[in-house]
SEFIZA-3560 file (N, C-alpha, C; in Angstrom, 3 decimals):
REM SEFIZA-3560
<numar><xx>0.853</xx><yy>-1.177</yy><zz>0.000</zz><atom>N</atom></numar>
<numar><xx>0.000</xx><yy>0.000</yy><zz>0.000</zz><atom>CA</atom></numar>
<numar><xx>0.900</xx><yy>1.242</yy><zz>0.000</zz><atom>C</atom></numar>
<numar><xx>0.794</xx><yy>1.892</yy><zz>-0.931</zz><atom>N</atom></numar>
<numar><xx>1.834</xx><yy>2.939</yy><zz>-1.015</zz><atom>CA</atom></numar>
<numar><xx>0.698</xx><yy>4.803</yy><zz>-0.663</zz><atom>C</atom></numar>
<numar><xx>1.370</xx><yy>5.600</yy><zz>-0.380</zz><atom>N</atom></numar>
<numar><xx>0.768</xx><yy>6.506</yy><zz>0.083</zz><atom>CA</atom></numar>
<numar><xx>1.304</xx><yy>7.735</yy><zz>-0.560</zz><atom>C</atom></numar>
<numar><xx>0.409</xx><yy>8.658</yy><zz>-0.514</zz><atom>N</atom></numar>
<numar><xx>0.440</xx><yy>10.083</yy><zz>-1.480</zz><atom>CA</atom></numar>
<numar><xx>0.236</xx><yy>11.092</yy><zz>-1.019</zz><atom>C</atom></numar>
<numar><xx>0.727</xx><yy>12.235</yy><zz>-1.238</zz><atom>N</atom></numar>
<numar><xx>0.103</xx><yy>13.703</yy><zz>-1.313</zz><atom>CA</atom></numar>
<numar><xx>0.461</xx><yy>14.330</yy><zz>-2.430</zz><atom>C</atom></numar>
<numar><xx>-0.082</xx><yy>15.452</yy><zz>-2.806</zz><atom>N</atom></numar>
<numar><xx>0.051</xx><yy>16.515</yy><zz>-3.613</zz><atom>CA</atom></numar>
<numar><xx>0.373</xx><yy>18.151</yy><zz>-2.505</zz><atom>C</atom></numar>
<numar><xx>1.001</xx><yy>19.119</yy><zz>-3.501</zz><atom>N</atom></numar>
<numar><xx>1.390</xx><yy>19.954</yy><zz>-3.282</zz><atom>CA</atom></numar>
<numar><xx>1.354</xx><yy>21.057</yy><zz>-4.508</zz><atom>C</atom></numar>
<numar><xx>1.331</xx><yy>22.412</yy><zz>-4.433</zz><atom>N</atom></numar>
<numar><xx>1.782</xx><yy>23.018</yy><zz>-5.662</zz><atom>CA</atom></numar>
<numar><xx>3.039</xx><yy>23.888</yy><zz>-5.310</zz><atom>C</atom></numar>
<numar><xx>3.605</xx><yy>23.930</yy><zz>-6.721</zz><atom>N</atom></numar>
<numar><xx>4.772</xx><yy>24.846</yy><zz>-6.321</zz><atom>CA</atom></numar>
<numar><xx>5.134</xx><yy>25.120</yy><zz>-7.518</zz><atom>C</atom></numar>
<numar><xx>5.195</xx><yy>26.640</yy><zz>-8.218</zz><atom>N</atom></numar>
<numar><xx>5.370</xx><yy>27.212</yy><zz>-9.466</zz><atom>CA</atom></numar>
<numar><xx>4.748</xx><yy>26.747</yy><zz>-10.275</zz><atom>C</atom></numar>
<numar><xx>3.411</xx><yy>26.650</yy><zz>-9.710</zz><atom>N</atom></numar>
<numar><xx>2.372</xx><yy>26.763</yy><zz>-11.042</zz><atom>CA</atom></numar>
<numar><xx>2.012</xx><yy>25.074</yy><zz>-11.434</zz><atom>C</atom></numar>
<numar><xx>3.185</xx><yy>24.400</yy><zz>-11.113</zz><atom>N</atom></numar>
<numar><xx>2.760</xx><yy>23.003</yy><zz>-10.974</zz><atom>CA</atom></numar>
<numar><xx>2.307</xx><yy>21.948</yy><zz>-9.736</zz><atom>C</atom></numar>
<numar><xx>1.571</xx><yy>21.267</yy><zz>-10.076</zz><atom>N</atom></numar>
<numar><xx>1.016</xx><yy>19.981</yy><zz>-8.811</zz><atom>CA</atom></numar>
<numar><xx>1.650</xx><yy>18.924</yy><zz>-8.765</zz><atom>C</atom></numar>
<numar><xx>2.644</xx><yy>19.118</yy><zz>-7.862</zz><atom>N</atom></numar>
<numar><xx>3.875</xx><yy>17.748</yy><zz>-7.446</zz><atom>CA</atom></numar>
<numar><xx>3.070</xx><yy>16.856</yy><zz>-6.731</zz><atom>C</atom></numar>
<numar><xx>3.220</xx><yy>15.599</yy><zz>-6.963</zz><atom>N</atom></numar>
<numar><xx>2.856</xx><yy>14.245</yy><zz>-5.847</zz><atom>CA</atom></numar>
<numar><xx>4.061</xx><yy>13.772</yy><zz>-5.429</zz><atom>C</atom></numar>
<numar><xx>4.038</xx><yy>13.447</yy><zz>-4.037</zz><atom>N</atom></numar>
<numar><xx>4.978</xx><yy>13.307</yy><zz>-3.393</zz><atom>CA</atom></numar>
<numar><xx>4.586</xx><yy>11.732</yy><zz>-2.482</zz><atom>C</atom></numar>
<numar><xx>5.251</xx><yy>10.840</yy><zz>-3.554</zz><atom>N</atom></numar>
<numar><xx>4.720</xx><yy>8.962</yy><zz>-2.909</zz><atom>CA</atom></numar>
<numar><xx>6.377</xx><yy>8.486</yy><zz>-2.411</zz><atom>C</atom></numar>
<numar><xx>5.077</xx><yy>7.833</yy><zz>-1.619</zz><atom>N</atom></numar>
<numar><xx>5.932</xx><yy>6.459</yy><zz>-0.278</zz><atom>CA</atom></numar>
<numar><xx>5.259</xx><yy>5.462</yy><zz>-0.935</zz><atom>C</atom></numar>
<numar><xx>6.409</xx><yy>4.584</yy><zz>-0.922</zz><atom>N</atom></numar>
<numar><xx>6.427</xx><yy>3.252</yy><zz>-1.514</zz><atom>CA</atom></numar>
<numar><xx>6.772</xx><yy>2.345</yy><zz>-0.738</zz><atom>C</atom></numar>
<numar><xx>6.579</xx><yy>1.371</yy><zz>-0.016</zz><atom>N</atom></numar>
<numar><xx>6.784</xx><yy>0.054</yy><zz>0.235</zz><atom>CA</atom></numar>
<numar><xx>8.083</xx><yy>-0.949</yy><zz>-0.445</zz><atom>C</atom></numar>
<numar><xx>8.870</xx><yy>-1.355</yy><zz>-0.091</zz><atom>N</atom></numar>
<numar><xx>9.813</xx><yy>-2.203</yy><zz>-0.777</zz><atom>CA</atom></numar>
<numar><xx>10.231</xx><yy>-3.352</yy><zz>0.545</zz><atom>C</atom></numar>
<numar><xx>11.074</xx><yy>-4.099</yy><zz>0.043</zz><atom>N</atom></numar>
<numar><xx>11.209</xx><yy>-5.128</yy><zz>0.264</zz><atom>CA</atom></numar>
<numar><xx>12.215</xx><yy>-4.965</yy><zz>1.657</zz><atom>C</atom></numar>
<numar><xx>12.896</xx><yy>-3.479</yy><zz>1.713</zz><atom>N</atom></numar>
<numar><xx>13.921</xx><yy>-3.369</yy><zz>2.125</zz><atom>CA</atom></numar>
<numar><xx>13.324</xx><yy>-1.977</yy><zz>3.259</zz><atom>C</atom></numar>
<numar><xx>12.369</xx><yy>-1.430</yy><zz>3.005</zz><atom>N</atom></numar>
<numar><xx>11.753</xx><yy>-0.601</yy><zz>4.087</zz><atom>CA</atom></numar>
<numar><xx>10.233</xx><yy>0.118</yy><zz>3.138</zz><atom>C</atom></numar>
<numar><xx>10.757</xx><yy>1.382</yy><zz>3.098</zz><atom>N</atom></numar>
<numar><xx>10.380</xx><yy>2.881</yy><zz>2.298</zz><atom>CA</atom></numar>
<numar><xx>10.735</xx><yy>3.315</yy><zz>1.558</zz><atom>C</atom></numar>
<numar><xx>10.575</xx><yy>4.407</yy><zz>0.375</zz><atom>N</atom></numar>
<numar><xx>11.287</xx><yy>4.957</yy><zz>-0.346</zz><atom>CA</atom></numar>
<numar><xx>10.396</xx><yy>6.007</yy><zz>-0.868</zz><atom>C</atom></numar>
<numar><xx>10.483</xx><yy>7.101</yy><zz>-0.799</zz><atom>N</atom></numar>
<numar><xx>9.812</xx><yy>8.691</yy><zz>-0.902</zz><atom>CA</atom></numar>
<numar><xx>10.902</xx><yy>9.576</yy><zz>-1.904</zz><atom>C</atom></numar>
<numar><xx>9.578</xx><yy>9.670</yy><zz>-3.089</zz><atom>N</atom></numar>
<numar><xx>10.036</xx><yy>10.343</yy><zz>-4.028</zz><atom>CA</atom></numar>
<numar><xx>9.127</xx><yy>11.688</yy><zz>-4.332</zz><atom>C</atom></numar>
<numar><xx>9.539</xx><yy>12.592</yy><zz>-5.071</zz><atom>N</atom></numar>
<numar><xx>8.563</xx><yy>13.459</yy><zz>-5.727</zz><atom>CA</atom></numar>
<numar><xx>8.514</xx><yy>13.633</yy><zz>-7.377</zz><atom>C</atom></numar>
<numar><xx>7.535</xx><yy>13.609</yy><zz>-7.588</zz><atom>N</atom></numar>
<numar><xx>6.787</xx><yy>13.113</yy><zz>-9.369</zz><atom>CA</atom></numar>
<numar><xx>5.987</xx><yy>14.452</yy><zz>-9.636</zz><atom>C</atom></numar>
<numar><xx>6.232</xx><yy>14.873</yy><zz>-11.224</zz><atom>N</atom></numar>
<numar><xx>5.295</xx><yy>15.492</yy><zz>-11.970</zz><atom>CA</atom></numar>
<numar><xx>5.396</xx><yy>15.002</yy><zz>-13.313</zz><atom>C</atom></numar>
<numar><xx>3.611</xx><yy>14.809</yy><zz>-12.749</zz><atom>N</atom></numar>
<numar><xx>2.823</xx><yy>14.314</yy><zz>-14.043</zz><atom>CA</atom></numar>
<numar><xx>3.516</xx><yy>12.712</yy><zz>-14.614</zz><atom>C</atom></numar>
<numar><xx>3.383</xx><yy>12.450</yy><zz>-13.289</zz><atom>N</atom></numar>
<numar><xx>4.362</xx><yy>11.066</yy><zz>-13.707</zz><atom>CA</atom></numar>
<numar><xx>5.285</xx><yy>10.531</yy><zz>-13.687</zz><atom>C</atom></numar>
<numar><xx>6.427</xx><yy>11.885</yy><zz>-13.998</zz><atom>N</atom></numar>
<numar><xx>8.026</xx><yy>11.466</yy><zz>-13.733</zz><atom>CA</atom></numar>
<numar><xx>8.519</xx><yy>12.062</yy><zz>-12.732</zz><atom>C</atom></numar>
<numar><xx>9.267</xx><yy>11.264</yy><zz>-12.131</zz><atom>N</atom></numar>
<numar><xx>10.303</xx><yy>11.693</yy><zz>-11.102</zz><atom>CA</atom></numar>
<numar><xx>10.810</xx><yy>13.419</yy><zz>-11.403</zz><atom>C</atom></numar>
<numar><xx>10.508</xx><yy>14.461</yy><zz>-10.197</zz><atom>N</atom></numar>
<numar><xx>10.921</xx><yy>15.749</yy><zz>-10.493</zz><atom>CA</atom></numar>
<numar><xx>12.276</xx><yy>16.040</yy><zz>-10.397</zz><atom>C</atom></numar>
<numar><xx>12.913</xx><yy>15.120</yy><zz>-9.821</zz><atom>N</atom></numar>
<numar><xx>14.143</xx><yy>15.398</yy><zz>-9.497</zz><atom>CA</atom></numar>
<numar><xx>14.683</xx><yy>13.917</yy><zz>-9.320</zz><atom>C</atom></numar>
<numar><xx>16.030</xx><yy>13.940</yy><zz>-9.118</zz><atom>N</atom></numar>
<numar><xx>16.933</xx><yy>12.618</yy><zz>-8.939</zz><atom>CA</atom></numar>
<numar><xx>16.939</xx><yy>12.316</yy><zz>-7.774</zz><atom>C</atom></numar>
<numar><xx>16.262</xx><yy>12.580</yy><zz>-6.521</zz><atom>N</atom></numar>
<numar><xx>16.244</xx><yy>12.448</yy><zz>-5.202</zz><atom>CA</atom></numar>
<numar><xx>15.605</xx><yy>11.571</yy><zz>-4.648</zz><atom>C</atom></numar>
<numar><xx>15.817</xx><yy>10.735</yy><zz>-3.639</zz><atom>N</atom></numar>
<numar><xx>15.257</xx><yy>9.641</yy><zz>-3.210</zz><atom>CA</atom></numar>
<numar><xx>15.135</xx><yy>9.625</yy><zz>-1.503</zz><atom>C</atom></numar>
<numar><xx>14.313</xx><yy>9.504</yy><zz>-0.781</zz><atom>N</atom></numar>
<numar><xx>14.480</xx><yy>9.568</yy><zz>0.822</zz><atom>CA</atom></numar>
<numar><xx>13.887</xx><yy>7.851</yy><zz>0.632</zz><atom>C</atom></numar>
<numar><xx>14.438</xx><yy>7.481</yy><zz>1.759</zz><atom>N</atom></numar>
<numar><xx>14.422</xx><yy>6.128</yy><zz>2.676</zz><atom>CA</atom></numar>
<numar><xx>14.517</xx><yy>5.927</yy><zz>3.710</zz><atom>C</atom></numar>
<numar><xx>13.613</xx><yy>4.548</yy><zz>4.191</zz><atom>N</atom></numar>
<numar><xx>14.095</xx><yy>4.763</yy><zz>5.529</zz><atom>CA</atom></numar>
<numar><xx>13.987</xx><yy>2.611</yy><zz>5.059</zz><atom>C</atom></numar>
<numar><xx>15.066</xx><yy>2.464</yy><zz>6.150</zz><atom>N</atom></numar>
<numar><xx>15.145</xx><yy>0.750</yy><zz>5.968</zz><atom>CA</atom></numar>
<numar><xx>14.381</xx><yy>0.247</yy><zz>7.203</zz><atom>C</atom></numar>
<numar><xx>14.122</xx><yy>-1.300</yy><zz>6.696</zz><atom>N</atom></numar>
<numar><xx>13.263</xx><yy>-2.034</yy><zz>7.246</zz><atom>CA</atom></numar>
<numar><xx>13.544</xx><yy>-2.134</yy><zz>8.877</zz><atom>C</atom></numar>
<numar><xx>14.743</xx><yy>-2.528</yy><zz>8.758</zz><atom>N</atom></numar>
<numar><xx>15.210</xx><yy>-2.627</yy><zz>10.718</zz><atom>CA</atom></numar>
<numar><xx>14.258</xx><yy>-1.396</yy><zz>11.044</zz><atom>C</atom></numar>
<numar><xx>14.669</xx><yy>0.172</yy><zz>10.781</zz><atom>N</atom></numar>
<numar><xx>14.641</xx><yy>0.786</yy><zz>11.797</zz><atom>CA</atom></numar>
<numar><xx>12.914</xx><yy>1.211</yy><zz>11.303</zz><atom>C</atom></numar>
<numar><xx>12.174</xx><yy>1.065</yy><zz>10.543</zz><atom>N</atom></numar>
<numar><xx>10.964</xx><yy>0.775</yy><zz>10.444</zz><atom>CA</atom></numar>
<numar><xx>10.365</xx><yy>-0.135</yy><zz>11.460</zz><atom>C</atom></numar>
<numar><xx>11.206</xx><yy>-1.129</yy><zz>11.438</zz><atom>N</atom></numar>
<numar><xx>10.340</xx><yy>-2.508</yy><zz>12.461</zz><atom>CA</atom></numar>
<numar><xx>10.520</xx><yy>-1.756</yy><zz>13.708</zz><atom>C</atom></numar>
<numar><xx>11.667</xx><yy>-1.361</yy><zz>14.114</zz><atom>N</atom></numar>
<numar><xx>11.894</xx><yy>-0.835</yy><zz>15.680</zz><atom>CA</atom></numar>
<numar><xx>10.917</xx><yy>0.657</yy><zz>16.228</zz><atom>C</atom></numar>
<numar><xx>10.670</xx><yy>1.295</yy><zz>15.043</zz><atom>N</atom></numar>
<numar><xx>9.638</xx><yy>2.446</yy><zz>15.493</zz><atom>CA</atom></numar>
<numar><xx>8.504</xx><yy>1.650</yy><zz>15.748</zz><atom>C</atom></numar>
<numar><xx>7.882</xx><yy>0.549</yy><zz>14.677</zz><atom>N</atom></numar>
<numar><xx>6.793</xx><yy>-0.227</yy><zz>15.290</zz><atom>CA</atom></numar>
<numar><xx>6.726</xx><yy>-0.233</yy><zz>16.988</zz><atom>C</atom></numar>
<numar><xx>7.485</xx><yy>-0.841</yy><zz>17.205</zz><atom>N</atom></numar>
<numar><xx>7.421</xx><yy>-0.804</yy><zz>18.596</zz><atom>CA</atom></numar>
<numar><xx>7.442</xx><yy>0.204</yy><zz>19.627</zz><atom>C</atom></numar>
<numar><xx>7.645</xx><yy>1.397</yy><zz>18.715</zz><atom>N</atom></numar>
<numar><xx>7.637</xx><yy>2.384</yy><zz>20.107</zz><atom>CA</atom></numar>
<numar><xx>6.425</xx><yy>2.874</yy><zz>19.868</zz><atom>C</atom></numar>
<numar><xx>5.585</xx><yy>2.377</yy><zz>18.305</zz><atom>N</atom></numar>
<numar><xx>3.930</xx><yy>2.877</yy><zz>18.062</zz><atom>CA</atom></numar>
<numar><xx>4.314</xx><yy>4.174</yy><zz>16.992</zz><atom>C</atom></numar>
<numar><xx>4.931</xx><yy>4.191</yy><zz>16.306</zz><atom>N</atom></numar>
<numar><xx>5.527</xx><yy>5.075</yy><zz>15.770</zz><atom>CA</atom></numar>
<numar><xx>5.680</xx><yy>5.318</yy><zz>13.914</zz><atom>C</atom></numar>
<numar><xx>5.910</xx><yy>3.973</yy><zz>13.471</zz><atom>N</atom></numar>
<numar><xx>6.406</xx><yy>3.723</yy><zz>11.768</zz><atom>CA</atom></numar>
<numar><xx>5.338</xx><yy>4.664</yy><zz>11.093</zz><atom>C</atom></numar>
<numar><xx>4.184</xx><yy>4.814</yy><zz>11.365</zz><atom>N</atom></numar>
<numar><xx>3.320</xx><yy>6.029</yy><zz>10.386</zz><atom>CA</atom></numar>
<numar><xx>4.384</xx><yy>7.194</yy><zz>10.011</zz><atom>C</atom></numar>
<numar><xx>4.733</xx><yy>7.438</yy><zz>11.545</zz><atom>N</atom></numar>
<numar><xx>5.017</xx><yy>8.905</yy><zz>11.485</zz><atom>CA</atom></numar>
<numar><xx>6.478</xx><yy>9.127</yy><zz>10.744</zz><atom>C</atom></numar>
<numar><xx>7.465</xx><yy>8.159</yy><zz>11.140</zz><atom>N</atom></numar>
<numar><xx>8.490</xx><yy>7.541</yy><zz>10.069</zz><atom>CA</atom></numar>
<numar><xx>8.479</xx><yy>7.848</yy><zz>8.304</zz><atom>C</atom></numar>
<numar><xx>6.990</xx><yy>7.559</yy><zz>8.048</zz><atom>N</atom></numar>
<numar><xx>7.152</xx><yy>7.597</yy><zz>6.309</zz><atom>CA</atom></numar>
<numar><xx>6.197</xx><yy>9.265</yy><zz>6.302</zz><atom>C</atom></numar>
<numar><xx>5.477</xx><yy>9.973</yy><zz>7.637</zz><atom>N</atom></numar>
<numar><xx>5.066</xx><yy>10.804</yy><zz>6.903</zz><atom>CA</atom></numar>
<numar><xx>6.335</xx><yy>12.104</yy><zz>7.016</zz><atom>C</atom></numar>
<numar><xx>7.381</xx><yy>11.964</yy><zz>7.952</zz><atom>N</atom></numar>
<numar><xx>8.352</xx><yy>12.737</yy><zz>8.018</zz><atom>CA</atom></numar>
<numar><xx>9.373</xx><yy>12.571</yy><zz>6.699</zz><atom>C</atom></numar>
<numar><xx>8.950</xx><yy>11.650</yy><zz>6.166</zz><atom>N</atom></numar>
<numar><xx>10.110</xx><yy>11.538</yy><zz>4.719</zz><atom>CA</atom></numar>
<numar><xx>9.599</xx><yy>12.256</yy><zz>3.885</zz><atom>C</atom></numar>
<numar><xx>7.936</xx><yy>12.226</yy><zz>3.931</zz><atom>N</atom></numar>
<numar><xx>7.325</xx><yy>12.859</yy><zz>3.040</zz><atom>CA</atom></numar>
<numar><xx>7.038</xx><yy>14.147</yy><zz>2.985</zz><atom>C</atom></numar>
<numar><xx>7.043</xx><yy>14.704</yy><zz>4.757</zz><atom>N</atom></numar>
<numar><xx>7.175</xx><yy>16.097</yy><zz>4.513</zz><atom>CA</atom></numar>
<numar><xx>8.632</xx><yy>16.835</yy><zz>4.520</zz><atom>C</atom></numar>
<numar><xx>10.070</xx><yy>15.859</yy><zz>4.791</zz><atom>N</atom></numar>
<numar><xx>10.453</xx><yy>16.286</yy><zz>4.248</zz><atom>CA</atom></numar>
<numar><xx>11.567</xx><yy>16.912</yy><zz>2.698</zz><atom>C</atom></numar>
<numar><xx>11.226</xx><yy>15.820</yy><zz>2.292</zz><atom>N</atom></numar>
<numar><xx>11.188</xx><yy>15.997</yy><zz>0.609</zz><atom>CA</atom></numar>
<numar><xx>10.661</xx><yy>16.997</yy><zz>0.151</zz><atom>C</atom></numar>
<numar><xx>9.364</xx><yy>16.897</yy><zz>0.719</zz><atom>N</atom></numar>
<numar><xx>8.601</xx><yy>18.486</yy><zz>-0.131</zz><atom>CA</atom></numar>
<numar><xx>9.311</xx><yy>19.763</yy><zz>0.339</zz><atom>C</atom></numar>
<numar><xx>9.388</xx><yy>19.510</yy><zz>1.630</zz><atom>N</atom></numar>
<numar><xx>10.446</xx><yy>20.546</yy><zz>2.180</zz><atom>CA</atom></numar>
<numar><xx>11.118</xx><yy>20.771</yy><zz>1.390</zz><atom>C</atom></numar>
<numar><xx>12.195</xx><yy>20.199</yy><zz>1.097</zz><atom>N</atom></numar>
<numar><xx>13.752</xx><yy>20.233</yy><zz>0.441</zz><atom>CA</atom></numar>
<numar><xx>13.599</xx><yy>20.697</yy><zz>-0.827</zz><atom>C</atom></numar>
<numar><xx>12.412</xx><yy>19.933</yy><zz>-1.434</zz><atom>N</atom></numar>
<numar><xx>12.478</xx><yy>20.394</yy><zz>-2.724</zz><atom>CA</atom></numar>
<numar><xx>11.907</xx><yy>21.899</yy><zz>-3.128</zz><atom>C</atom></numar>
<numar><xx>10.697</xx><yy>22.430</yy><zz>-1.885</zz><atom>N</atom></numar>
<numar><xx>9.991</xx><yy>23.885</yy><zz>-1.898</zz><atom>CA</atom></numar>
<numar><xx>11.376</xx><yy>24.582</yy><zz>-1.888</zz><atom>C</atom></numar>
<numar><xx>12.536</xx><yy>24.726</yy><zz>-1.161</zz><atom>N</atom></numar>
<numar><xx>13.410</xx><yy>25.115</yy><zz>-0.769</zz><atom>CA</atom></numar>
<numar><xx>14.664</xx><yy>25.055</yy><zz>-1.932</zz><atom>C</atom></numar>
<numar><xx>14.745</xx><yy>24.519</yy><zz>-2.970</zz><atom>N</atom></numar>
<numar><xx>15.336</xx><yy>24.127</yy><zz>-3.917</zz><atom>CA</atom></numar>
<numar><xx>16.502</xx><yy>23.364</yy><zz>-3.215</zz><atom>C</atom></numar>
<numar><xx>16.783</xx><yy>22.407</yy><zz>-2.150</zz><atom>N</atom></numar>
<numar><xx>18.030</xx><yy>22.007</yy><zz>-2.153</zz><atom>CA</atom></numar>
<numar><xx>18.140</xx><yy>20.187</yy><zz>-2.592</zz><atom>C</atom></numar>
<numar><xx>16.392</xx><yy>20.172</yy><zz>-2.947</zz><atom>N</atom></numar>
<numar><xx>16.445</xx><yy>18.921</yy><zz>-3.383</zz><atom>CA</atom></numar>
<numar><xx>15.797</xx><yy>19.064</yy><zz>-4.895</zz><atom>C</atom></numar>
//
């Protein structure tokens, strides 16, 4: 189950998806389909499993996701 938002920024509507893999997460940002940039956030499975336990892994993939958009509103991503 992979998860989404949108955003705008200069006139365009970025989606910004978390993906599921084999190996944790992986948070990118897309327009209109393609990757906006060469940038990739992750987070791996260990330390995914270990936030589980503190009740936590949501907040894990939505901090990748806000901050990518971050980085990228900011141009350093």
């Amino acid at each position: 189950m992979h998860k989404a938002t949108t955003f705008e920024h200069g006139g365009k509507v970025y989606e910004v998806r978390a993906i599921p893999t084999l190996n944790g997460w992986k948070v990118r940002i897309f327009v209109e389909g393609i990757p906006a940039n060469r940038f990739t956030y992750s987070v791996d499975s260990e330390v995914y499993q270990d936030a589980a336990v503190d009740g936590v892994p949501e907040e894990l993939v939505a901090g990748l996701m806000e901050t990518a958009e971050r980085d990228f509103r900011r141009g350093l991503a």
